[in-house]
N, C-alpha and C positions, 0 to 999 in steps of 0.2 A: 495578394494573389487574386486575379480577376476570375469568378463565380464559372468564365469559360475556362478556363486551365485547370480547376478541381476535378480528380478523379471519383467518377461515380463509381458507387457502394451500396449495394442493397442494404437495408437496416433489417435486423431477423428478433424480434421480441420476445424468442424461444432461445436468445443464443447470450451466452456469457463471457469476457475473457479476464482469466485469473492469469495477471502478470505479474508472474511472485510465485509460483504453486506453493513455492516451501516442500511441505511434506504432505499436501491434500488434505489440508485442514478445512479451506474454504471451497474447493474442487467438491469436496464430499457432499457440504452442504448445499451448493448449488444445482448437482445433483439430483440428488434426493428430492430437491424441490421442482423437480422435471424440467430443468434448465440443460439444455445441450450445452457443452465446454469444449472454448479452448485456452488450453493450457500452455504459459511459458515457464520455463524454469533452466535456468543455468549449473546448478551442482550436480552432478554424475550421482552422487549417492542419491539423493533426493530424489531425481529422477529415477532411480533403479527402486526404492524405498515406493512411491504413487506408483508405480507398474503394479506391482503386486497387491497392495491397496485398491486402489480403483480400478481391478483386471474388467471384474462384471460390465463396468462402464464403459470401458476399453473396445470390448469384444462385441457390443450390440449399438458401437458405434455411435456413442452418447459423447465420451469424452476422447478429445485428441488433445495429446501432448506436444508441443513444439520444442526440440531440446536445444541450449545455447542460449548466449549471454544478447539481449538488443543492446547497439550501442549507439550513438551518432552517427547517421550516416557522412558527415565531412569530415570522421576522423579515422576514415579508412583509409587504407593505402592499397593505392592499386594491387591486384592478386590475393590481397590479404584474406583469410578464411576462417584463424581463430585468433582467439583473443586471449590473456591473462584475467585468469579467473580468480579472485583470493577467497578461500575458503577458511572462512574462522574455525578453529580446530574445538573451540567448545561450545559457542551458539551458530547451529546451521543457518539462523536467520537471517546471519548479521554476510554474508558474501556477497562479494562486490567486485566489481570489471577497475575498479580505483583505488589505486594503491593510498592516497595520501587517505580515504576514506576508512580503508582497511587497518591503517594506521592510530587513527583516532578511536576504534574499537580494542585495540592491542592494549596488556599489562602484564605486570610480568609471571601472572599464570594463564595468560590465553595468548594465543599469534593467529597465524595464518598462514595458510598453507597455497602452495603457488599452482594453479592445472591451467591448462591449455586449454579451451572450451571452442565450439562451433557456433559464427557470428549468425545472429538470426536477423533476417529482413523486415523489417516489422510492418514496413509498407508494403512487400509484398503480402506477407499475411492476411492484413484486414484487406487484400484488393484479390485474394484465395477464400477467406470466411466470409467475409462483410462484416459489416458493424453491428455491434452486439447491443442489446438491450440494454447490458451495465457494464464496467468496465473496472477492472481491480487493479490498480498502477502499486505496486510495491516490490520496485527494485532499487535497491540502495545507492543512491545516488544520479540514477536513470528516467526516473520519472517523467523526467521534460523533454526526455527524446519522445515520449508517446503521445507526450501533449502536441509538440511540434509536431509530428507526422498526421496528428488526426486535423491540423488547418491544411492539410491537401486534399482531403476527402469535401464531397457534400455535404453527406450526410456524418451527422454527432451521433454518443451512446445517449441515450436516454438521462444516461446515469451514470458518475462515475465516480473515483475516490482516489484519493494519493497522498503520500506522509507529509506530513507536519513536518516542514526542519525546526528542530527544536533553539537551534544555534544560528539562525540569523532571521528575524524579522525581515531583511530585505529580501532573501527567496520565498518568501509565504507571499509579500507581494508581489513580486515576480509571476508566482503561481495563479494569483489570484486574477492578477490582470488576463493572462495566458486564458484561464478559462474564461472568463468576459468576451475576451476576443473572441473565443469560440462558441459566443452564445450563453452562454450558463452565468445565473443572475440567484441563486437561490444557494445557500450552502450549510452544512450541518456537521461544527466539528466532536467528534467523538471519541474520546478516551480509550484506549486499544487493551492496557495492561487489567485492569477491574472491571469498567462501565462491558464491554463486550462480552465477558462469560457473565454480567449480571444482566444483560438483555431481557427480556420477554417478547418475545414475537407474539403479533396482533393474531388474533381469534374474528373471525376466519381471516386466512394469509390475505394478505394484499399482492403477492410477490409470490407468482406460482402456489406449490402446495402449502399447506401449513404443516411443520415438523413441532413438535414436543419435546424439545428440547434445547439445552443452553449450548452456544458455541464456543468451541475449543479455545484454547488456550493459543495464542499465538494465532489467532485468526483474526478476519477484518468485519465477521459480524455481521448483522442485517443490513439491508441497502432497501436504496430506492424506496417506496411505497409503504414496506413495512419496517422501515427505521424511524421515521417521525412527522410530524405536523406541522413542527416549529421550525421550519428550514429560513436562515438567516438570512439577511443583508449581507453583500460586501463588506461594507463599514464592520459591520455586528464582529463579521467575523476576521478579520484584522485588528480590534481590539482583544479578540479571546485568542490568538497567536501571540499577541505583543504580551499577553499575560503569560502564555507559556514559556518564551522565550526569555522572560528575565526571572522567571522562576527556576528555567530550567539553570540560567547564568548565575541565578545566587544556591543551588542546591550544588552547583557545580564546584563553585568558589568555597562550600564552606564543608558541606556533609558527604559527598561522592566519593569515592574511590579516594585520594588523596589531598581531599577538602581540608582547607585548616583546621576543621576542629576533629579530623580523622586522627591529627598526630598528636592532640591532648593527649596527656596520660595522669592531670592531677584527679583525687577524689571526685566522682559525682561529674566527669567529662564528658564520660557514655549518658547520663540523663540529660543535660545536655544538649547534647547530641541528636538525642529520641526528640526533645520537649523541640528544640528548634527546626527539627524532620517534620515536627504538626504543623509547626505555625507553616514554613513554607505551603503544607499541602492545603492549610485551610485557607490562604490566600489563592492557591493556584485552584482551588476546589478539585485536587485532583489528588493520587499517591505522588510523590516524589520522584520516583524512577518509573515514570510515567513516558509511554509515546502516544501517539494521537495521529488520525486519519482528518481528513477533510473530504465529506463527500457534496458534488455537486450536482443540479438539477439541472435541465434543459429545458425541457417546456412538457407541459401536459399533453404528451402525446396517448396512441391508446397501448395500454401496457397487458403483458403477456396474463393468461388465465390458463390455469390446468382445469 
């Protein structure tokens, strides 16, 4: 796409967008750190659950909510306005516009429950806010529609972040390339289930205000400037996916849910069990039932200050 057919977009270093809200786990913290938001999120609970949560921010015009599912724009059909929503019936985190996706979360004490959701334009969006400071891509399975709509814009976030597939090394390079193409050369992958509520955020903030305290459970954590110093190579970090993905492949095969050695039942199967859960995570240097962000840099532009 020739630099004349990209749609300009102001860039706003006061502005953030959480795609994913979840339950305003990371809305809160952005927040607080006097980051204007906007918000996506596709579960009707969820979204009805941050109304009431984030009212104050709501009402003084700090945080907007955009509600409904982004999806590819070429797999619309004409007139079409909502979509198939699957709402996991016991982790909210895990809902997804993709059934075979929805699927791979399913056992036989959790499913998914079927809603009709309102399809959101994501290019009109950022061409209504502008481009935000940082950018928080975690929609389960959607991630690469955000990447793809931001190579029609000018202007990049600054800073942004989106899941690890744990289950193919070929989409993490996928991903990798994708953001290359859009400029970003720096990356920093980060452990989401332990490494994130064990954080310390840098004295004084790098990254708006400085807050005193650890971030929630099921959030994405520090970004940008006060997540770290050590931001990778390419290379670096396509070696540290290719590790999580064949960790994630041998925890899968042997200790998960219906691992081989789940269905042992002789003497000393459950230690085991335990002793072979270590060695995986001391190879993987991570927990086992572990997911992981990838966040990436742009260029040293000048970044927001409270």
């Amino acid at each position: 796409m020739k630099n004349a057919t990209l749609i300009p977009a102001v860039k706003h270093l006061d502005l953030i967008y959480d795609v994913g809200m979840h339950r305003g786990e990371d809305a809160e913290f952005y927040l607080r750190k006097g980051f204007r938001c906007v918000a996506f999120e596709a579960d009707p609970e969820n979204i009805s659950f941050c109304k009431k949560r984030l009212a104050p921010f709501i009402a003084n015009g700090q945080l907007q909510i955009i509600e409904g599912a982004i999806i590819d724009p070429g797999a619309l059909i004409a007139g079409q306005k909502t979509v198939k929503f699957y709402k996991h019936d016991t982790y909210s985190v895990l809902g997804t516009i993709f059934g075979d996706v929805a699927e791979q979360y399913q056992n036989p004490k959790a499913s998914s429950n079927v809603l009709e959701v309102a399809i959101v334009n994501f290019t009109d969006a950022i061409s209504q806010h502008g481009i935000p400071h940082y950018m928080k891509i975690d929609i389960e399975g959607c991630d690469w529609v955000c990447l793809n709509v931001l190579r029609m814009f000018k202007e990049r976030p600054n800073y942004l972040s989106v899941e690890v597939d744990r289950t193919s090394f070929a989409k993490n390079q996928s991903v990798i390339k994708v953001l290359i193409d859009l400029g970003y050369k720096h990356f920093f992958v980060v452990e989401q289930s332990e490494g994130v509520p064990s954080q310390v955020a840098p004295f004084p903030a790098r990254e708006g205000k400085y807050l005193d305290q650890r971030c929630e459970k099921d959030s994405s954590g520090l970004f940008g400037e006060d997540l770290t110093d050590s931001w990778k190579s390419p290379e670096e970090t396509l070696r540290m996916c290719r590790s999580i993905q064949m960790a994630h492949k041998i925890a899968n095969l042997l200790v998960w849910n219906n691992g081989i050695m789940t269905k042992w039942r002789f003497k000393g199967a459950k230690r085991l069990l335990a002793w072979t859960s270590a060695l995986i995570r001391f190879f993987a240097k991570a927990p086992v039932y572990a997911w992981y962000d990838i966040h990436a840099k742009y260029d040293n532009e000048p970044k927001f200050r409270q």
